[in-house]
N, C-alpha and C positions, 0 to 999 in steps of 0.2 A: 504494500500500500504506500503510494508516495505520501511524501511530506510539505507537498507545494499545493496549493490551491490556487483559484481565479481568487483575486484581490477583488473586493466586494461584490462578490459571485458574480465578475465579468462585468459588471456597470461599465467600469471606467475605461473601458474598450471606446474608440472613436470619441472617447472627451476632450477635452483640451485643458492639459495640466497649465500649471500656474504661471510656468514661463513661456505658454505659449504654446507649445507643438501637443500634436495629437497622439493620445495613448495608443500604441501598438497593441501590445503587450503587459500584462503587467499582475504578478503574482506573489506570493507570499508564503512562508513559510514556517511550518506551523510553532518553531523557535524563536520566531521574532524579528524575520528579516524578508525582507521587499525587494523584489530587482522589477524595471519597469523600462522598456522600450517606447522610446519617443521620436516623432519625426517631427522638424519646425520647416517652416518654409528656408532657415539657413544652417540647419543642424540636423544628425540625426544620433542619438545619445543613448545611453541604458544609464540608469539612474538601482544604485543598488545601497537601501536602505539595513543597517544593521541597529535594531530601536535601541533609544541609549548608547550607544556608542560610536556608529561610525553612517556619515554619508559621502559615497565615493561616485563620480560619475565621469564616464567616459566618453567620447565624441568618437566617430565616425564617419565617413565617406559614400558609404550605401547602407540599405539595410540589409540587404542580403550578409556582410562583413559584419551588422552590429545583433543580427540574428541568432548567427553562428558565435560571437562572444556573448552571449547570453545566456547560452545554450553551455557554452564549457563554463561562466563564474557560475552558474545554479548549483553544480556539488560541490566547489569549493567553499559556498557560502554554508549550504547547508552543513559542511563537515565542521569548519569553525562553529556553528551555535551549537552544534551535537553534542563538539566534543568538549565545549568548555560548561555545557550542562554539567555534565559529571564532575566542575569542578568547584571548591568553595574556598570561600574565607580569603587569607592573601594574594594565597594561589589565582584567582580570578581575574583580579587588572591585568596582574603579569600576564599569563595564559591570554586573556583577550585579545591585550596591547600586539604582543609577540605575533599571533593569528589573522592583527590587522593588516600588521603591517607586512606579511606573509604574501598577504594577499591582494595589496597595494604594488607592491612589488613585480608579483607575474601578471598585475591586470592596471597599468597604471594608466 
């Protein structure tokens, strides 16, 4: 059973987010994190929501390009909220911090 769903069971499909461009895509995880696919009349972006902690977002050139990277951060995001579930107390910033910037990293 996946751990993604349609982000408000697919509403926000053909809306038009805050800064303008029209929601592709756009889903969420049941850990607490959001990836969303956007196209603007001068941008086409994924926008990857980590609640509390982190918001990263990338641009792109087609959508076909920003598809396919939406497509490979989805398990990377979902592995970071998994695996720092399991984790408490100090251990957590560290663990988090470490998993962002992991992840910043191969998807910057």
């Amino acid at each position: 059973m996946s751990s993604w769903f349609a982000y408000n069971a697919g509403q926000t499909i053909g809306s038009v987010g805050a800064e303008g461009g029209e929601i592709l895509r756009d889903e969420v995880h049941k850990g607490g994190v959001r990836v969303t696919l956007k196209r603007g009349s001068k941008y086409i972006s994924v926008s990857c929501k980590v609640y509390g902690w982190m918001d990263h977002t990338r641009f792109f050139s087609s959508v076909t390009e920003a598809q396919r990277e939406y497509l490979l951060m989805k398990p990377s995001l979902a592995h970071m909220v998994e695996n720092i579930s399991t984790t408490s107390g100090s251990d957590l910033n560290l663990k988090m911090w470490e998993a962002i910037a992991e992840f910043v990293r191969r998807f910057p």
